[in-house]
N, C-alpha and C positions, 0 to 999 in steps of 0.2 A: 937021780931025781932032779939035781941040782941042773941037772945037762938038760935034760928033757924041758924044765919050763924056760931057759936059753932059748931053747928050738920056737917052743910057741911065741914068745915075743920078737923073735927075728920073723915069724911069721906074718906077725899083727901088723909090723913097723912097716912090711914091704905091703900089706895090702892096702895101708893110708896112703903109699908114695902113689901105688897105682891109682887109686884112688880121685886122688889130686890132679894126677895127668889125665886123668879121662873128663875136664871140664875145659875141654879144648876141643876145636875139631876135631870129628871124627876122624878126618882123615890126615890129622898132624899138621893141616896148613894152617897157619898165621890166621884170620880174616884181616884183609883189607881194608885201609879206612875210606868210607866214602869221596868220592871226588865233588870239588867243589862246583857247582851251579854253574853254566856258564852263560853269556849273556847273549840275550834273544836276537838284539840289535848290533849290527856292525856298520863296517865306514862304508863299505860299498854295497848294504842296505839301507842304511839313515837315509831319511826323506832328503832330499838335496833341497837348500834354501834359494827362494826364487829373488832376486835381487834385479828393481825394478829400475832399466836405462832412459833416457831420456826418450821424447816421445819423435819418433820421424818426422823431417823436414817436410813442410806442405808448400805447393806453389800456389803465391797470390792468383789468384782468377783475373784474366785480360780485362782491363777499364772498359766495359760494354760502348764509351762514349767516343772511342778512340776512332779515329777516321779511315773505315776500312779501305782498301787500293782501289775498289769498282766504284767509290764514291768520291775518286778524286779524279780529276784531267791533269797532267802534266805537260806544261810548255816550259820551254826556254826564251828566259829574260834574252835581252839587247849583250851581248859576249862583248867583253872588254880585255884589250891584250896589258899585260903587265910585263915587266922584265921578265922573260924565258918562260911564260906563260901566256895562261888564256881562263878571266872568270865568268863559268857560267850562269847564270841564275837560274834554280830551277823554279820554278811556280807551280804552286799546286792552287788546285781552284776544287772549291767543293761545288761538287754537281748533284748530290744527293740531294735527297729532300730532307732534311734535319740540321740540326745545327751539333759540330763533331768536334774534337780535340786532335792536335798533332802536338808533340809533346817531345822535342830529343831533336837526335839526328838521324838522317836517312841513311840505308846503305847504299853505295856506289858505288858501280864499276861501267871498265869497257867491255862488250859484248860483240862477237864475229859477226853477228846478224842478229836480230830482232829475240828469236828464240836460239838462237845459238851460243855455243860456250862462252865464258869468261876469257878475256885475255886479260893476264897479267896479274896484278894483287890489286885485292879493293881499296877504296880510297882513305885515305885515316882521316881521322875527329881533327880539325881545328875549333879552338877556341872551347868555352864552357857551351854549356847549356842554357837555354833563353828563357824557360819557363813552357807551361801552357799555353797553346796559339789557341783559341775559342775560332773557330769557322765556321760562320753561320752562311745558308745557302747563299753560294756565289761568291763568299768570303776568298782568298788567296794569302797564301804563307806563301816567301819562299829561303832559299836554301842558296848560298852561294855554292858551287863546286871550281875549285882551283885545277885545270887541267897544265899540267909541265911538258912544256916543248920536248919530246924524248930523244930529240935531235941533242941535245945539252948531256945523255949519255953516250958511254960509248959503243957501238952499235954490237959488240960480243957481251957486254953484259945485258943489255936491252934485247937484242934480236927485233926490231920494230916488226911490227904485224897493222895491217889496215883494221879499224873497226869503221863499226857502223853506227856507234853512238852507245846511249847509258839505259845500262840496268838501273832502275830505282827503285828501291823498298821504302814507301814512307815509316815516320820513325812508327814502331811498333806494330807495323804490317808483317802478314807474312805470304804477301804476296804483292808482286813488283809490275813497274809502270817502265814502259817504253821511251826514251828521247831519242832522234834520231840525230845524231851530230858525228859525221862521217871526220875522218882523223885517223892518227896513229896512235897506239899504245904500244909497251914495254911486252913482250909475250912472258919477259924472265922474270924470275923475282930474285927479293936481294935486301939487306938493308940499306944498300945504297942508291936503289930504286925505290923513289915514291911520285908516283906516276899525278894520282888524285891526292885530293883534299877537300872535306866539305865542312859547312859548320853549319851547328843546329838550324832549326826554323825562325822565324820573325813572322811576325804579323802583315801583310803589304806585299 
């Protein structure tokens, strides 16, 4: 008898084990613990911040009062010889009907003909700047230009070429006036060729 209720409580004791394990998955696996959220936004979706550079360089507008090239005549002053040179005066005479501004220095060079190429390097800046010339009709500025004997280099770095006189750009023109003053120029260039020279305008 004593055996017999042994038997039922070895019975009882295995049916709570079972019991207890069957509050598990069905099918013996673990569950899992949830993964953590992850985030919506990353670096190579983030809005990119606009970061604002300085505003682009603008160019002044040409001085409407500036004395365009078909409004001027160009002569040559009385040419005066200097040591190893020759100064020219250029003259500009306004022929337009307004009263205009010249205002700097002109550009100049030797020219093969009239409309033909450049010889040699343009002429450089002597001296500063004179201010504003006011030229009212018929008024005249002019412009010294230093032309150098190229005879004074020597003829492999120079190479002499005949011209036929000067390009002229008045200052702030962009377009140029003819003087006829037949001569030699430099065809080479070099720093040790400086053929011309001119200085700003004057009033007279």
């Amino acid at each position: 008898m004593t055996r017999t209720w042994n038997v039922v409580a070895l019975l009882a004791a295995t049916s709570l084990t079972l019991s207890a394990c069957g509050s598990s998955d069905t099918d013996g696996t673990p569950t899992a613990a949830p993964a953590p959220p992850s985030s919506t936004t990353s670096e190579a979706t983030a809005p990119e911040e606009t970061v604002a550079g300085p505003p682009p360089p603008t160019t002044a507008p040409d001085d409407p009062n500036t004395c365009a090239a078909t409004e001027l005549m160009l002569t040559a002053g009385q040419p005066e010889g200097a040591a190893g040179s020759t100064m020219i005066p250029l003259v500009f005479t306004n022929i337009g009907g307004r009263t205009c501004l010249l205002d700097g220095f002109p550009g100049v060079s030797y020219v093969a003909q009239e409309r033909g190429p450049e010889v040699g390097a343009p002429a450089t800046r002597s001296g500063a700047g004179q201010g504003r010339v006011e030229l009212a009709s018929n008024g005249k500025a002019t412009a010294q230009v230093r032309a150098i004997q190229v005879a004074n280099y020597p003829p492999e770095a120079c190479e002499p070429t005949p011209v036929a006189g000067l390009r002229v750009f008045p200052p702030n023109a962009y377009a140029s006036l003819f003087l006829p003053f037949p001569g030699t120029g430099c065809a080479k260039t070099g720093p040790e060729i400086n053929q011309l020279e001119v200085t700003a305008v004057v009033a007279g």
